[in-house]
C-alpha positions in Angstrom: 0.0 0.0 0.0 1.4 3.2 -1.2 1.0 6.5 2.1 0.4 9.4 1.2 3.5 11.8 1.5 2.8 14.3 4.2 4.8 17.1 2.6 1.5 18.3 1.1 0.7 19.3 4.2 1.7 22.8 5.4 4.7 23.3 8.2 1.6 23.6 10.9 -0.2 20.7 10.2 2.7 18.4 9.4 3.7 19.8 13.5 -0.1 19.1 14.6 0.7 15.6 13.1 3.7 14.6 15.1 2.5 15.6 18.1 -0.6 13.7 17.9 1.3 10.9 16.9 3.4 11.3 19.6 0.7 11.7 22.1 -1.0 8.7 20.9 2.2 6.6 21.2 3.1 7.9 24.9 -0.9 6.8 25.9 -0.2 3.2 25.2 -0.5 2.8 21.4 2.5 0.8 19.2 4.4 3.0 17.0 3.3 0.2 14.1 -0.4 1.1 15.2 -0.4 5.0 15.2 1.4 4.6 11.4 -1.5 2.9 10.2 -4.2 4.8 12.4 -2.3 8.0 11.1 -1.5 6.7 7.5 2.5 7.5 7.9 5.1 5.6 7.9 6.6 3.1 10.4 9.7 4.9 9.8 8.4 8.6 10.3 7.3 7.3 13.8 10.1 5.6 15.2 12.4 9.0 13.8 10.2 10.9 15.9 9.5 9.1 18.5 13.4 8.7 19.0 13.7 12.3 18.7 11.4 12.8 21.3 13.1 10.3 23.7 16.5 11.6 23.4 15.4 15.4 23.2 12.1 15.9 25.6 9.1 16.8 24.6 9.4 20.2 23.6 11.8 18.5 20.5 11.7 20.7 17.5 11.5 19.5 14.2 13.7 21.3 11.2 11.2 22.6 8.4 13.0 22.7 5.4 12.4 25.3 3.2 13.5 24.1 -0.1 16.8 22.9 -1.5 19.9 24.4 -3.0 22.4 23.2 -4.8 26.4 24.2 -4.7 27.4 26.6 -7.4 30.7 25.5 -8.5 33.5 27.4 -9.9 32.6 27.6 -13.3 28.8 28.3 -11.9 30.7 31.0 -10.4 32.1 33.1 -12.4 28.9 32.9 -15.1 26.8 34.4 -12.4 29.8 37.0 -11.4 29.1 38.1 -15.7 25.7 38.8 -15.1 
């Protein structure tokens, strides 16, 4: 069964997610459980569940805000022409 990627959902939501995951895990439920109640992945849980245990509660997750790539030398000096 193919999830549905949870990057759709805006840097809020995707924070109202863990949490609830994380809540759900810390009242009793299995990490395997709250992936499939919550439609993410077994991985995603157990990342953020170990974040969580080695960081407290108040862990922060990174948002990522896009990606960049290195400009190399001859990237360089083309952009230094414009």
């Amino acid at each position: 069964m193919k999830l549905k990627d949870a990057r759709h959902l805006s840097a809020d939501a995707q924070e109202a997610l863990r949490y609830r995951v994380i809540n759900a895990i810390e009242n009793g439920m299995s990490q395997s459980e709250a992936a499939r109640v919550f439609s993410i992945s077994r991985t995603a849980v157990h990342h953020w569940t170990k974040a969580v245990n080695e960081q407290g509660a108040k862990v922060t997750f990174p948002r990522k805000s896009g990606h960049f790539r290195r400009v190399d030398n001859r990237g360089e000096r083309l952009l230094k022409k414009l």
